[in-house]
C-alpha positions as CSV (number, residue, x, y, z in Angstrom):
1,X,-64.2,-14.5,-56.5
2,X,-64.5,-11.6,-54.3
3,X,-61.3,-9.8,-53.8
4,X,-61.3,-6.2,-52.6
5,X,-57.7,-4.8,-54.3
6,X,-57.7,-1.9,-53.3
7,X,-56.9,-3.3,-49.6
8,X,-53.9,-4.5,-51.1
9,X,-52.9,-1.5,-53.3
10,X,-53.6,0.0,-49.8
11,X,-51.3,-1.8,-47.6
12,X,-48.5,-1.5,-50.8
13,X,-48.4,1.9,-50.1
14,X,-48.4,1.7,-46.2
15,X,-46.9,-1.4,-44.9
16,X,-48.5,-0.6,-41.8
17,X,-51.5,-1.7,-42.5
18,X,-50.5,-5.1,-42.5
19,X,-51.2,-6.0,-38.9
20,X,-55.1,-5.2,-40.2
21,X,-56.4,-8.6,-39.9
22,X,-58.9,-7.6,-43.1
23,X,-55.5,-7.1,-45.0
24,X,-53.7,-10.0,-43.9
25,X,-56.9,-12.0,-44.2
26,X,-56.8,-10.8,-47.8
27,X,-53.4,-11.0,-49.0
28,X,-53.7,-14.8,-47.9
29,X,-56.7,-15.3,-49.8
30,X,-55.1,-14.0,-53.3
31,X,-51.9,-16.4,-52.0
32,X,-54.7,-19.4,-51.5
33,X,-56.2,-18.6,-55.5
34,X,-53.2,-18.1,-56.9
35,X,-51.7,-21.4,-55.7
36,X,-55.3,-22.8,-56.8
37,X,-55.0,-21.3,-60.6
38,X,-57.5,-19.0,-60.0
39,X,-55.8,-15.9,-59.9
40,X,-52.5,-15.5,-61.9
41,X,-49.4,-13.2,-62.1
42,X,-50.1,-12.8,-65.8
43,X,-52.6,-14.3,-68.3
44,X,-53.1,-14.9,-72.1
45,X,-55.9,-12.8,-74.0
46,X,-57.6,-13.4,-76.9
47,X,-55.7,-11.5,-79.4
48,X,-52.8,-13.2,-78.2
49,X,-50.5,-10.6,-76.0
50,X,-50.5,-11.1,-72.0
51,X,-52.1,-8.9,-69.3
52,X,-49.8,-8.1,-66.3
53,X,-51.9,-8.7,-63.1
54,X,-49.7,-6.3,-61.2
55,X,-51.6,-6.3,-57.5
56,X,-51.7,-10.4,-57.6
57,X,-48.0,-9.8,-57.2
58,X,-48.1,-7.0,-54.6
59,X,-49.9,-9.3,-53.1
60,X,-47.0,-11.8,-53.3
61,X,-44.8,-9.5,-52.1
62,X,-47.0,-8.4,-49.0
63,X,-47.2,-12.2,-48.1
64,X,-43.8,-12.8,-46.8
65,X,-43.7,-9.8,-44.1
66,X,-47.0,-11.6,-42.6
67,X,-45.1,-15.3,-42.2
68,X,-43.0,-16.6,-40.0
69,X,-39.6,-18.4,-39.8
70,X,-40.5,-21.8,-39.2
71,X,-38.6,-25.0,-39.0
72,X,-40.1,-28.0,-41.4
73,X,-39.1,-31.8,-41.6
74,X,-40.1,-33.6,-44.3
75,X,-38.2,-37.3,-43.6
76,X,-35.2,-36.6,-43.3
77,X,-34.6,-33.4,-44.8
78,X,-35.0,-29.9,-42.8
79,X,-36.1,-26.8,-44.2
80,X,-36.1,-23.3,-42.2
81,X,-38.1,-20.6,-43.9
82,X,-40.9,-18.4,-44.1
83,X,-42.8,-20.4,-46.4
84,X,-44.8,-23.6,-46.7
85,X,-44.4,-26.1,-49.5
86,X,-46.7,-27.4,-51.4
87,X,-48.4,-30.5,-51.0
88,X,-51.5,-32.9,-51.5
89,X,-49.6,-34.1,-55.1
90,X,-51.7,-37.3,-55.4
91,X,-54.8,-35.2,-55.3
92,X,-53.5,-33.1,-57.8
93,X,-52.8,-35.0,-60.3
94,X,-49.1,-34.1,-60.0
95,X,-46.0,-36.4,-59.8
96,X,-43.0,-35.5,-57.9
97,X,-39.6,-37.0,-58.1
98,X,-37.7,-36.9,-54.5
99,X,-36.5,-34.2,-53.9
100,X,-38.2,-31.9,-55.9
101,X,-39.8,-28.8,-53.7
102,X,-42.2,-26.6,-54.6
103,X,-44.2,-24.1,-52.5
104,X,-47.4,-23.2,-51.3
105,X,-48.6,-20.2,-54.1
106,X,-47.2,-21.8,-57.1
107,X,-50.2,-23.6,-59.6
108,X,-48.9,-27.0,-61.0
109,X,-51.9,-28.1,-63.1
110,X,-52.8,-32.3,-63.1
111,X,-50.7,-33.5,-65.6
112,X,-47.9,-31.8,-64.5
113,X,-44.4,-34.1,-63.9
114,X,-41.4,-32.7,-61.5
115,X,-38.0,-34.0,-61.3
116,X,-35.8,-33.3,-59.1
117,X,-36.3,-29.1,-59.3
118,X,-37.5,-25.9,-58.1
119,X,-40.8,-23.8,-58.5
120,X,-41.1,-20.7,-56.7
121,X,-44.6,-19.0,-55.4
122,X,-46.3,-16.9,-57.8
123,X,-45.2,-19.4,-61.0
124,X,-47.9,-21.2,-63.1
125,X,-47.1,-24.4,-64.7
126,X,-50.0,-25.9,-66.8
127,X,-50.7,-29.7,-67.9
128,X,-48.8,-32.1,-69.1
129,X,-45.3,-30.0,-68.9
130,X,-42.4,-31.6,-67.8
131,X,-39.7,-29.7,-64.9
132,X,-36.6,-31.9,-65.7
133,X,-33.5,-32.2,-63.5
134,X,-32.2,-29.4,-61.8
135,X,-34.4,-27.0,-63.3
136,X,-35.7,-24.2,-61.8
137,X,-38.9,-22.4,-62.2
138,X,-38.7,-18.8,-60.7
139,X,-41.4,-16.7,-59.0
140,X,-44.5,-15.7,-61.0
141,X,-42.8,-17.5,-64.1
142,X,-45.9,-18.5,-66.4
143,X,-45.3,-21.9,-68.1
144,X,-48.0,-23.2,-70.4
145,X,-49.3,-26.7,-71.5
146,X,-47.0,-28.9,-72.6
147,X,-43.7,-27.7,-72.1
148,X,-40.6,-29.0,-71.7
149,X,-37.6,-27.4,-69.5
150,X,-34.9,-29.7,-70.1
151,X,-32.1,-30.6,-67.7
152,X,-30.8,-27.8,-65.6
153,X,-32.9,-25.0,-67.3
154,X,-32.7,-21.3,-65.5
155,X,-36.3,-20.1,-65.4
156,X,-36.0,-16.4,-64.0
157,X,-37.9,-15.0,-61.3
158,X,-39.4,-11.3,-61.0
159,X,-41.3,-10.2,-57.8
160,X,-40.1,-6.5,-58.4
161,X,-40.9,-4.2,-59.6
162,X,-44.5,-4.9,-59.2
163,X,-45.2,-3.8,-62.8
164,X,-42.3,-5.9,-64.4
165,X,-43.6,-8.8,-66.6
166,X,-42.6,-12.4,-65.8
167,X,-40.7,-14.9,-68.1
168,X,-43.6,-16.2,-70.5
169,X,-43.0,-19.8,-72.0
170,X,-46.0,-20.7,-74.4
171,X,-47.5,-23.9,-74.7
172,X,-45.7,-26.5,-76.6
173,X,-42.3,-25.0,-76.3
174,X,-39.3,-27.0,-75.5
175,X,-36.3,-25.7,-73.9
176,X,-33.0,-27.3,-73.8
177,X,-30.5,-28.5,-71.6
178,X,-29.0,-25.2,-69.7
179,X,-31.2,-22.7,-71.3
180,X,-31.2,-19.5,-69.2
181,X,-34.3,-17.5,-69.5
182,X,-34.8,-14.2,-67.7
183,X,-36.0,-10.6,-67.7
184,X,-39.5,-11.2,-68.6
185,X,-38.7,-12.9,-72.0
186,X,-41.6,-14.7,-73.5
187,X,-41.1,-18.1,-75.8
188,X,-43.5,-18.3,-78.4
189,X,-45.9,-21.1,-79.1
190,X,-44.1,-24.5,-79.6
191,X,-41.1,-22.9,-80.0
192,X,-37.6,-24.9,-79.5
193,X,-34.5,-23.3,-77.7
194,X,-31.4,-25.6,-78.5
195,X,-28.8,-26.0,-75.1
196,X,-27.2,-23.0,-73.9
197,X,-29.6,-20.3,-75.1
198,X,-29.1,-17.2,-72.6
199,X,-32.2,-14.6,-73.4
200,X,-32.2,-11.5,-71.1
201,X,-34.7,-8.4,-72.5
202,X,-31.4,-7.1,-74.4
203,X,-30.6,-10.2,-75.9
204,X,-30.5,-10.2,-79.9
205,X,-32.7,-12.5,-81.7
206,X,-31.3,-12.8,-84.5
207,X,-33.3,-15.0,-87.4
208,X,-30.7,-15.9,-89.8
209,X,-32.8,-18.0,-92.2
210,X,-33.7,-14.4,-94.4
211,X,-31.6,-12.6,-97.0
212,X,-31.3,-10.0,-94.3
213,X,-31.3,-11.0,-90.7
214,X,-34.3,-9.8,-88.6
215,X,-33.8,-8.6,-84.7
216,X,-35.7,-9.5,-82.1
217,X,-35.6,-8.6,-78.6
218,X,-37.7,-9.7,-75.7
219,X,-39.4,-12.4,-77.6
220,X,-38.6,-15.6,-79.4
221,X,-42.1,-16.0,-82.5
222,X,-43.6,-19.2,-82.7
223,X,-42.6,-22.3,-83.6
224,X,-38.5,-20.9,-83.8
225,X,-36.1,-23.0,-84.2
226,X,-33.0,-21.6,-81.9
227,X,-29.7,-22.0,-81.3
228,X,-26.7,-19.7,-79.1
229,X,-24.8,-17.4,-81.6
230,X,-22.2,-14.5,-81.5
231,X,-22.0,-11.4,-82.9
232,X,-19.2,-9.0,-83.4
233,X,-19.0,-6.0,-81.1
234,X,-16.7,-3.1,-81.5
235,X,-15.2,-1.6,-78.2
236,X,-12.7,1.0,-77.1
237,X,-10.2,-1.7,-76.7
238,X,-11.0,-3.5,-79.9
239,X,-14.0,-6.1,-81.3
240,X,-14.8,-8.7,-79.4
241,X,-18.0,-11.2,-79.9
242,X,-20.5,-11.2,-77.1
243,X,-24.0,-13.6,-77.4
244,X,-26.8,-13.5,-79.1
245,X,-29.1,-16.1,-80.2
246,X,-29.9,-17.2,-83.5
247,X,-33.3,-18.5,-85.2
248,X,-32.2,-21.0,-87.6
249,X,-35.4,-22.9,-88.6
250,X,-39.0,-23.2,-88.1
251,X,-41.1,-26.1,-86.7
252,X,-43.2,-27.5,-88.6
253,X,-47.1,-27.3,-87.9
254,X,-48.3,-30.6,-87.1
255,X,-51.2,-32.6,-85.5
256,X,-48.3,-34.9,-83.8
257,X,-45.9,-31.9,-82.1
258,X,-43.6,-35.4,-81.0
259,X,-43.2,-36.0,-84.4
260,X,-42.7,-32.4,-85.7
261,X,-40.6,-31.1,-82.7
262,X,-38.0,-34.5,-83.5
263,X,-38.1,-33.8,-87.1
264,X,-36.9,-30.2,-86.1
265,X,-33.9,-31.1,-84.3
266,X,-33.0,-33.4,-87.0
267,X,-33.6,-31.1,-90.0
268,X,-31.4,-27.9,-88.1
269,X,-28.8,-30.7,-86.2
270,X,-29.3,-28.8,-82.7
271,X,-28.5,-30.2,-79.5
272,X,-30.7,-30.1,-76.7
């Protein structure tokens, strides 16, 4: 993959150079790999922490100035935008439940099941992860192998700033019914978020299953258990109890993550 970045970096800092047909000829290349799963918003390293590919989404952002308004049927539904959707499913392994839409520049890997939902350009979803009803999958999102995004599940989106990091759900995860996740929040490895969990970056993760409780912020650990919690907060007109989340459990390693990921909803009684 040959792509010269500092065209883009170039054109970031002078939209002007946009009509350049090298740029634009670029800058639709990146959109081609990224919706390919060759180039990616964000990706996993070895020891574990994510790398923040911040010109693949300048490169995002550069795209929609070079499109279009366009009108699109597709049966009997009509679209107007500047975007294409995605297609060629069948080729790819993918299968789509009417009327689920995704466009041109997200990845769905072969495997990968939509109902009727959302996923915006710049997300990754890997194999065998399931998009449930009425769930949406913002831009540049990164969704790993093996998820689940349960009924209605907020997925945020983050195109700027450039350097902001994208919600991160890890593989195995499974995230109930109305779970909003934004901010750049990541979800550890095959953790479980019962319904209603809100994260945002200031969200407290609270893990209640210690003598003392342990905060987290920004990041749900592996293989959590969680469920939506309060906490007392004291304000000028009194105490009031705003949300936080709680870790109430663990899930159990196992070679059958079906088995251990129903075994954990039993054993902590959460609703998904």
């Amino acid at each position: 993959m040959n792509i010269d970045q500092n065209l883009i970096l170039e054109a970031w800092d002078n939209r002007e150079k946009l009509s350049d047909p090298a740029v634009s000829k670029t800058i639709e290349e990146v959109i081609e790999h990224v919706d390919k799963g060759r180039l990616r918003v964000a990706e996993p390293l070895e020891d574990g922490s994510w790398q923040i590919n911040e010109w693949v989404k300048k490169a995002i952002i550069l795209y929609f100035p070079l499109r279009k308004m366009e009108i699109q049927e597709v049966g009997i539904f009509e679209y107007h935008d500047k975007m294409q959707l995605k297609t060629n499913y069948k080729e790819l392994g993918v299968r789509v439940v009417p009327p689920a839409v995704a466009r041109y520049g997200a990845y769905l890997a072969s495997g990968t099941i939509l109902m009727p939902s959302y996923v915006n350009i710049g997300a990754y979803v890997d194999s065998g992860t399931m998009v449930d009803t009425w769930a949406t999958v913002g831009s540049c999102a990164q969704i790993g192998k093996d998820v689940h995004l349960s009924g209605g599940v907020g997925i945020g989106g983050v195109l700027e700033p450039p350097q902001a990091a994208p919600v991160i759900i890890e593989d195995g995860a499974f995230i109930g019914s109305r779970c909003i996740i934004v901010e750049g929040v990541r979800v550890g490895k095959r953790a479980v978020l019962g319904a209603g969990v809100t994260l945002t970056k200031s969200s407290k993760i609270i893990d209640v299953t210690v003598d003392e409780p342990v905060i987290y912020k920004g990041e749900v650990p592996e293989n959590s258990v969680v469920i939506p919690g309060t906490q007392a907060k004291s304000f000028p007109a009194g105490e009031f109890h705003v949300p936080c989340a709680l870790i109430i459990g663990k899930r159990k390693e196992s070679t059958d993550l079906k088995t251990s990921l129903n075994q954990a909803l039993r054993d902590n009684d959460v609703a998904v």
